[in-house]
C-alpha positions in Angstrom: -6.2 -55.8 -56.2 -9.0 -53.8 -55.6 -10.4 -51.1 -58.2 -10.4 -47.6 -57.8 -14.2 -46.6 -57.7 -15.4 -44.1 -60.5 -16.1 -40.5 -59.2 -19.4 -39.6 -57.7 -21.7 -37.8 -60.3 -22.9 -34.7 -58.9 -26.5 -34.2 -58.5 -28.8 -31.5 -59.4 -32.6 -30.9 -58.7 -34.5 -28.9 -61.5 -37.5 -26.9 -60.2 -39.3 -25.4 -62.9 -43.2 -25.6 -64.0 -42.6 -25.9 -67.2 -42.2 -29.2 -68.5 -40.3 -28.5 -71.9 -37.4 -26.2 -70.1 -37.7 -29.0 -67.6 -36.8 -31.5 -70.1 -34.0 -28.2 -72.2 -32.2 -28.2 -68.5 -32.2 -31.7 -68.1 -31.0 -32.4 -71.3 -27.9 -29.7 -71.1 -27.0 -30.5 -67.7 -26.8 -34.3 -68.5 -24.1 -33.7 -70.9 -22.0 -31.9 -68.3 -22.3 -35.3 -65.9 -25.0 -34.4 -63.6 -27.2 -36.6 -62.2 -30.4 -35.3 -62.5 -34.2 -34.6 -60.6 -37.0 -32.8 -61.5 -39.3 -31.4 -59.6 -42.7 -29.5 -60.8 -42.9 -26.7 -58.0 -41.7 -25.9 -54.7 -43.8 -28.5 -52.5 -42.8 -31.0 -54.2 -39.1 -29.8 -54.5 -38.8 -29.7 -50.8 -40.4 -33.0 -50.6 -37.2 -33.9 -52.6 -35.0 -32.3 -50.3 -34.2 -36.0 -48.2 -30.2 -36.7 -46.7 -27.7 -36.4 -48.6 -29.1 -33.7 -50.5 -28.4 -32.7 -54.2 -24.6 -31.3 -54.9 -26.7 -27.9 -56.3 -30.2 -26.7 -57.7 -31.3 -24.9 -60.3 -34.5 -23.3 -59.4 -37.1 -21.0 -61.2 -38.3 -18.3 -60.1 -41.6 -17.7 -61.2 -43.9 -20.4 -60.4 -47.5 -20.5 -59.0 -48.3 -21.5 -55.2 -44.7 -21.1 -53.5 -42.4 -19.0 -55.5 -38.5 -19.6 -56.2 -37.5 -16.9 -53.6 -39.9 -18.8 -50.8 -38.3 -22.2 -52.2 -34.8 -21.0 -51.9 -35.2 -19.4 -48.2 -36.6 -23.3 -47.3 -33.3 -24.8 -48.4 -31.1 -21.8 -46.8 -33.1 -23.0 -43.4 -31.2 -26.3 -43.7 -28.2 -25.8 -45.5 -26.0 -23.1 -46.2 -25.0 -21.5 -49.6 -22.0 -23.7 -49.9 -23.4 -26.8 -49.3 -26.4 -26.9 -50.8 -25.6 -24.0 -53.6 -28.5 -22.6 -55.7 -28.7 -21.4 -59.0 -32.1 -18.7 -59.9 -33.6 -19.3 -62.8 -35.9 -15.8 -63.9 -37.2 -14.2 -66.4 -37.0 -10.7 -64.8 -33.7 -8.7 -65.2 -35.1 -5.9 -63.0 -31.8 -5.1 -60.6 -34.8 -5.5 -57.7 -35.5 -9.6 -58.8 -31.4 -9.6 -58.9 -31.8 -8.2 -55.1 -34.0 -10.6 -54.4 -32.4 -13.8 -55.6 -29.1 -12.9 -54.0 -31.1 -12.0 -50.5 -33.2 -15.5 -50.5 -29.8 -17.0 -50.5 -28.6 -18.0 -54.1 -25.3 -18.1 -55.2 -26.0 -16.9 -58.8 -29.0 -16.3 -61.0 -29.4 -17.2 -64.6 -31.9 -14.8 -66.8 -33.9 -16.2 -69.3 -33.9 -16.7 -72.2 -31.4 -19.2 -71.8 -27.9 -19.5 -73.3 -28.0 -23.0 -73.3 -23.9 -23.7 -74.4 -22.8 -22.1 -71.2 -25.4 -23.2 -68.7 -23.4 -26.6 -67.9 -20.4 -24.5 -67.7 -22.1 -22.0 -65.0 -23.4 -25.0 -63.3 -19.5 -26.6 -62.9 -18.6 -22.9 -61.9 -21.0 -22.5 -58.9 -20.1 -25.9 -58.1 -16.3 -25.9 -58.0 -16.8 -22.0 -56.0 -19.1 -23.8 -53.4 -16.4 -26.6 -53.1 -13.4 -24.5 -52.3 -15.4 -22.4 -49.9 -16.2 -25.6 -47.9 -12.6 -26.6 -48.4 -11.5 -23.0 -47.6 -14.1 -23.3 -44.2 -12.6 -26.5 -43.1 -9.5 -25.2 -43.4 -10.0 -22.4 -41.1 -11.9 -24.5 -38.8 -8.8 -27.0 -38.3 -6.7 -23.8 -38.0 -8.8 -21.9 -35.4 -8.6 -25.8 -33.5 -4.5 -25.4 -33.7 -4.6 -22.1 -32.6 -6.9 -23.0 -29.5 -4.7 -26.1 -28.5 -1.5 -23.8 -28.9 -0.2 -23.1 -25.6 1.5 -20.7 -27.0 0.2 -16.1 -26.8 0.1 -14.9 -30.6 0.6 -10.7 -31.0 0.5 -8.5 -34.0 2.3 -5.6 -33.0 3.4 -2.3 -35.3 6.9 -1.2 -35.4 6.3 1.2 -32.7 5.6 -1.4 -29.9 2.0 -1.3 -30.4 -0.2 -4.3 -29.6 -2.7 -4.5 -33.0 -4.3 -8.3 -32.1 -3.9 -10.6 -29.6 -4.5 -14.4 -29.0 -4.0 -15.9 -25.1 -2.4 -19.9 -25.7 -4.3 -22.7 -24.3 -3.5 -23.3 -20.5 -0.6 -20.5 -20.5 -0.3 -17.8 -17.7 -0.7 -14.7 -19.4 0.7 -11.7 -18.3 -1.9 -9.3 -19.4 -5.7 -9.7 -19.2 -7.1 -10.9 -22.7 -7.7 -7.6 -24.8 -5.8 -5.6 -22.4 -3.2 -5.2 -24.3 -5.0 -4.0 -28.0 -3.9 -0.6 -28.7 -1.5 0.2 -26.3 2.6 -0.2 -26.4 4.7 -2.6 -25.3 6.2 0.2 -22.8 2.9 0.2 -21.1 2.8 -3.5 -20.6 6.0 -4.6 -19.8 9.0 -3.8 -17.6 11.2 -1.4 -19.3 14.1 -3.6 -20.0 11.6 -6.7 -21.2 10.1 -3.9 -23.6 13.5 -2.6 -24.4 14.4 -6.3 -25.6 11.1 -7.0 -27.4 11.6 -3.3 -29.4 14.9 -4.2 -30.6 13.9 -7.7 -31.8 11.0 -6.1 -33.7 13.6 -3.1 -35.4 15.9 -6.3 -36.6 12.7 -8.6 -37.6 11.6 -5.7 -39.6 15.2 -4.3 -40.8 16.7 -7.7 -41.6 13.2 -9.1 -42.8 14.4 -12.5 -40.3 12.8 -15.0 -37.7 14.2 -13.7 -34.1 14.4 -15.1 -30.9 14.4 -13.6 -27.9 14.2 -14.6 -24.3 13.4 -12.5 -20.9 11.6 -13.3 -17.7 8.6 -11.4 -16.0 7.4 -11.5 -12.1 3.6 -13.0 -11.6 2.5 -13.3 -8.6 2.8 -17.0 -8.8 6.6 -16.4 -9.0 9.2 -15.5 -12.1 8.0 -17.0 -15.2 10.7 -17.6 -18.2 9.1 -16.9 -21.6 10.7 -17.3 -25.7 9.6 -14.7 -28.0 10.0 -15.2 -31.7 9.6 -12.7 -34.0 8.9 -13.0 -37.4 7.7 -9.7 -40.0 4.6 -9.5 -41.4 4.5 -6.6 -44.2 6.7 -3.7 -43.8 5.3 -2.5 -40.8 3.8 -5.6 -38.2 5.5 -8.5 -36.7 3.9 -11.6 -35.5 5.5 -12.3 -32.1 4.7 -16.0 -30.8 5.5 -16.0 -27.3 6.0 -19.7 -25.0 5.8 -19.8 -21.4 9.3 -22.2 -20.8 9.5 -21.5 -16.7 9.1 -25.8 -16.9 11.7 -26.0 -19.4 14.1 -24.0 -17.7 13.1 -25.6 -14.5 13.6 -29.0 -16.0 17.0 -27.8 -17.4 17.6 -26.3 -13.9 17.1 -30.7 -12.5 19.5 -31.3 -15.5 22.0 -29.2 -14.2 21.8 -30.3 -10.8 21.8 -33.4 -11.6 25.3 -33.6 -13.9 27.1 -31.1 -11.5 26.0 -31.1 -8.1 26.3 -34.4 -5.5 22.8 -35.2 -4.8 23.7 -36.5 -0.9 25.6 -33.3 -0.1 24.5 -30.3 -2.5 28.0 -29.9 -3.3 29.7 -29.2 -6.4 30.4 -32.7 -7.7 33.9 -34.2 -9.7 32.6 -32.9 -12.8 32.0 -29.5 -12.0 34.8 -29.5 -10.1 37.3 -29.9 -12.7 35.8 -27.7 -14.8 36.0 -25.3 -12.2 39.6 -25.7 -11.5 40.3 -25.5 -15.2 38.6 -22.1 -15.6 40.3 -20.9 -12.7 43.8 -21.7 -13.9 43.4 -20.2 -17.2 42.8 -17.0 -14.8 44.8 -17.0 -12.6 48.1 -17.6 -15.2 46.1 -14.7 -17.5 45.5 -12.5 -14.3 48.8 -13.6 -12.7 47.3 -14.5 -9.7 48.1 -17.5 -7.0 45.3 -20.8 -6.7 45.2 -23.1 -4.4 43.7 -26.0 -3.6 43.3 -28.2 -0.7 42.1 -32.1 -0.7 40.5 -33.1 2.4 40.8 -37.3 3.0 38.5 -37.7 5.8 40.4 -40.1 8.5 39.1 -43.5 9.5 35.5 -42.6 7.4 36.2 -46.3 6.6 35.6 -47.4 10.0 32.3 -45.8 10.9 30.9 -47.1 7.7 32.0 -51.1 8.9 31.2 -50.1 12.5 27.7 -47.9 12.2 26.6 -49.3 8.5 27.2 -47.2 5.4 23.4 -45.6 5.9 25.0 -44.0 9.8 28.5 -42.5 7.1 25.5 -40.4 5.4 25.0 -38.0 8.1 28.7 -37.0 8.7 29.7 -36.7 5.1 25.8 -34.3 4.9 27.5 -33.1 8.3 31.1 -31.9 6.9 29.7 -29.8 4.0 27.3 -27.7 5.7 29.9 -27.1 8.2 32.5 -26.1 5.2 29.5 -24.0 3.3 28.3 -22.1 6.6 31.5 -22.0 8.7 34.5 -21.3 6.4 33.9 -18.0 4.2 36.5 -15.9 3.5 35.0 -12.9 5.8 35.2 -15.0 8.6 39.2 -15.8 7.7 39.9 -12.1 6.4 38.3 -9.6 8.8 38.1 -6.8 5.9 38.4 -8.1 3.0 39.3 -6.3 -0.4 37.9 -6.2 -3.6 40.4 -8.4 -4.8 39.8 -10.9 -2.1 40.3 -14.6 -2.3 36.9 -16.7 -2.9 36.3 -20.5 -1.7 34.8 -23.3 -4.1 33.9 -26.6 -2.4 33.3 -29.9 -3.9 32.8 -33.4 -2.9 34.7 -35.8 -5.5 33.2 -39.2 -3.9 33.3 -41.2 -1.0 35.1 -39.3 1.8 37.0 -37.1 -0.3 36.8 -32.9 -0.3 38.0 -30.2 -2.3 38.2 -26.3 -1.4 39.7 -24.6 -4.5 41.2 -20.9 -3.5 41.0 -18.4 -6.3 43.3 -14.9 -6.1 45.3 -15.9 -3.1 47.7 -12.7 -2.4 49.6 -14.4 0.8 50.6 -18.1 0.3 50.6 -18.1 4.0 46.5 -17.4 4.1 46.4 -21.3 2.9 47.4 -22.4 5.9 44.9 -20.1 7.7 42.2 -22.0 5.8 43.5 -25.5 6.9 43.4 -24.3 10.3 40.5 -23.1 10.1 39.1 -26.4 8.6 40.7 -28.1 11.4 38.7 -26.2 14.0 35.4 -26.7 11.7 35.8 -30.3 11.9 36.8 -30.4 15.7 32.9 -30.5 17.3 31.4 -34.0 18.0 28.4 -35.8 15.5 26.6 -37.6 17.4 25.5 -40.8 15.4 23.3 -43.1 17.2 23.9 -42.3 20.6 27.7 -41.7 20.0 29.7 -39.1 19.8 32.2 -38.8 16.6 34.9 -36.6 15.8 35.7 -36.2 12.1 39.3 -35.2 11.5 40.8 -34.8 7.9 44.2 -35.0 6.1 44.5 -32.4 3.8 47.1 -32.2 1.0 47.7 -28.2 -0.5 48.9 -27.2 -4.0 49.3 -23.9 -5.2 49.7 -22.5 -8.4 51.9 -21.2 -9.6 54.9 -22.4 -7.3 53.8 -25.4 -7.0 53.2 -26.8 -10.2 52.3 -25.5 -14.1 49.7 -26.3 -16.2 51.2 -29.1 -18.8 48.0 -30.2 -19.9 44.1 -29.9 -20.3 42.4 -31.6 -16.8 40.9 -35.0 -17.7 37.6 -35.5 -17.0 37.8 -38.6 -15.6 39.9 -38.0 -12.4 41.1 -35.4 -10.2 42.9 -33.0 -12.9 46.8 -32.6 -13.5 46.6 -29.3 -14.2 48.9 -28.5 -11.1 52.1 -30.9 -10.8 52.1 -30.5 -7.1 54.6 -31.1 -4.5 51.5 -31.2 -2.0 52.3 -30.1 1.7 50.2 -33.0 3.6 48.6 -32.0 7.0 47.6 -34.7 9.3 44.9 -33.5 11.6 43.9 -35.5 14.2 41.4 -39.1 13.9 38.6 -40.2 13.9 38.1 -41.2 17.6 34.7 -41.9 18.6 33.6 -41.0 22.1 31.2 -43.1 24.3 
C-alpha cells in the first residue's frame, strides 16, 4: 500500500539587509515549519523570484538601492496578493509608510522592533487569509462557469414586481433584451395575466417563506414559448425567480401524447383514448342525465382489398374514411341550428377496419339514426386505388345509454369497454364492390 506523502512545508523568502535579523527571522519562522530563503536586497530577491514561487515573503522596507515598496510592486507585477502574499517589514510607524505598504501591495506590515513570539503566528495568519481567498476566488470562478452554462434566466425582483438584477441563461430565448428589464416592474414587461401570475407567486414565496412554481406561456415572434418559474425568497423583501424555457419539453410531451392516444396512420383518437373517452362521458351523462350513444363502424369486405390490392393499397381507404368522418359529419351539418346543449361527435379508430363515433347529449334517440345515414352517404363516393374505383360501405352496430344498457362496471383497458350492456341495432349498409 502506498504511503500518504507528508505535507508540503510552506516557503518563505526573507529580504532584509541586515544579516543578524536575517538570521532572528529565520530562526523564528523555522520553528513555525517554514522553509526558508534569504535574500540580501531587492535585486537579488527578484532574482529569487523563479516558478513555483515562495508560499509568502517577508520583506523590509528600508534597504539601500531598491527599496521594500519598489520590491513589493515587482512581485505584485507577477502575482497577485493572494498568491504570492507579502508581509512589510519597517521601522517607520508613520500612518504615511502604513499607506505605502498597503498601496505597493502587501497584505500586512510588521513594525519593528519586533515581537518575535507572535511573528510565526502572523506569518500562519496571512497565510491561511491568502489561502481561503484563493479558495473563496475559485469558488466563484466555478460558480460564475455554472451560471454561464445554465440555460436557465436568473431575476432578483422586490415584492412590488420590480426587476433589481438580471442574468440571460446560456442559449435561451429571452424575452427581454439583457438589462432591459433592471428597474422596471414586471407589469411593464410582461402580459398582464403572465405578470398577474408571477405577482402572486412572489406574495406566497414571500408570505409563506416557500419554493413556488409557476408556469405560463409568452408569444415571440418565433412562436409561443412555454416557460417554469420558480420562486424562492431571498430576505424579507426579494425573491430569486429561476425561469426555464420548456416549449421542447412540452413539445416533446406534446409527441408523447400523440403517440399513446392518437393512431399514427389515421390522426384519430386511438383504443386507448377512446375508452377513456367513453368512460368520462358516461359518468356525465348518468350525473347530467343525458342520453350517449355510440356507433361501431365494421368496414365491409376491407379484408378483400387488403388480399386483392396488398395491405400497403388498405392504407389509403382507412386514411380515406377518417378524413371523410372528421370533415363531412359534424353536428352543424346534421342539426341546421344547433343549441347550446347540442350533441357533439368523438371519432376513434380502434384497429384494423374498425370505427367508433361516440354521441354525447343526444336529446332525440331518433337523431342516431340521422348520423348512420348520414355516415352511409359519407361513405357512398368511389376511392380510387390503383386505377380502380372502390366503394367502402360499413356495418354499423348502435348503443345508447341509458336505454340500452347501464354501467355495471369500470371499462377495461384492454378491449372495447362494457360500460354499456347493449342490445346493439346492427345496420348493414351496402359492400364493398369494386368498380372497373
Amino acid at each position: 500500500m502506498r504511503l500518504a506523502e507528508p505535507p508540503r512545508r510552506p516557503t518563505l523568502l526573507i529580504v532584509d539587509d541586515d544579516h543578524v535579523m536575517r538570521m532572528l527571522e529565520a530562526e523564528t519562522l523555522a520553528q513555525f515549519a517554514f522553509d526558508v530563503r534569504e535574500a540580501a536586497d531587492g535585486e537579488e530577491a527578484l532574482a529569487l523570484l523563479v516558478e513555483p514561487p515562495p508560499d509568502l515573503i517577508l520583506l523590509d522596507v528600508d534597504m539601500p538601492g531598491m527599496s521594500g515598496f519598489d520590491v513589493c510592486r515587482h512581485v505584485r507585477k507577477r502575482w497577485d496578493a493572494t498568491e504570492v502574499p507579502v508581509i512589510m517589514v519597517t521601522g517607520m510607524d508613520d500612518l504615511d509608510s502604513i499607506n505605502q505598504a498597503y498601496e505597493s501591495g502587501a497584505n500586512d506590515f510588521i513594525a519593528k522592533p519586533i515581537n518575535w513570539p507572535i511573528l510565526g503566528h502572523r506569518a500562519r495568519y496571512v497565510l491561511r487569509s491568502a489561502q481561503a481567498a484563493r479558495n473563496l476566488r475559485d469558488l466563484e470562478q466555478k460558480q460564475a462557469a455554472i451560471m454561464r452554462a445554465m440555460p436557465d434566466m436568473i431575476f432578483l425582483l422586490h415584492r412590488d414586481g420590480t426587476y433589481l438584477d438580471h442574468k440571460d441563461g446560456f442559449g435561451t430565448k429571452a424575452f427581454a433584451e439583457s438589462g432591459g428589464v433592471l428597474g422596471r416592474n414586471i407589469a411593464e414587461i410582461l402580459p398582464a395575466d403572465v405578470a398577474t401570475i408571477i405577482g402572486r407567486g412572489i406574495e406566497v414565496a414571500l408570505d409563506r417563506g416557500e419554493l413556488q412554481s409557476t408556469f405560463y406561456e409568452l408569444p415571440l415572434p418565433d412562436g409561443i414559448h412555454h416557460y417554469e418559474a420558480r420562486i424562492a425568497p431571498s430576505g424579507t423583501d426579494t425573491v430569486v425567480a429561476v425561469v426555464r424555457d420548456i416549449t421542447s419539453l412540452k413539445v416533446n410531451e406534446e409527441k408523447i401524447r400523440r403517440l399513446a392516444y392518437f393512431d399514427p396512420l389515421t390522426g384519430m383518437p386511438n383504443r386507448l383514448h377512446f375508452i377513456e373517452r367513453v368512460d368520462r362521458e358516461l359518468l356525465r351523462a348518468r350525473r347530467e342525465n343525458h342520453r350517449l350513444a355510440l356507433l361501431f363502424l365494421d368496414l365491409d369486405g376491407f379484408k378483400r382489398i387488403n388480399d386483392t390490392l396488398g395491405h400497403g393499397a388498405g392504407d389509403f381507404p382507412l386514411q380515406s374514411v377518417a378524413e371523410l368522418l372528421r370533415e363531412k359529419l359534424r353536428a352543424s351539418d346534421i342539426v341546421e341550428r344547433p343549441g347550446p346543449d347540442a350533441f357533439s361527435l368523438h371519432f376513434a379508430r380502434l384497429g384494423g377496419d374498425e370505427f367508433t363515433i361516440v354521441l354525447s347529449d343526444v336529446e332525440d334517440a331518433a337523431m342516431v339514426s340521422l348520423i348512420a345515414q348520414r355516415v352511409q352517404a359519407v361513405l357512398s363516393r368511389p376511392f380510387q386505388i390503383e386505377g380502380k374505383a372502390i366503394t367502402i360501405t360499413a356495418s354499423i352496430g348502435i348503443a345508447v345509454f341509458p336505454e340500452d344498457g347501464a354501467m355495471p362496471r369500470p371499462c377495461s383497458s384492454t378491449r372495447i369497454p362494457r360500460c354499456i350492456t347493449p342490445r346493439p341495432r346492427a345496420v348493414t349498409i351496402g359492400r364493398c364492390t369494386p368498380r372497373h
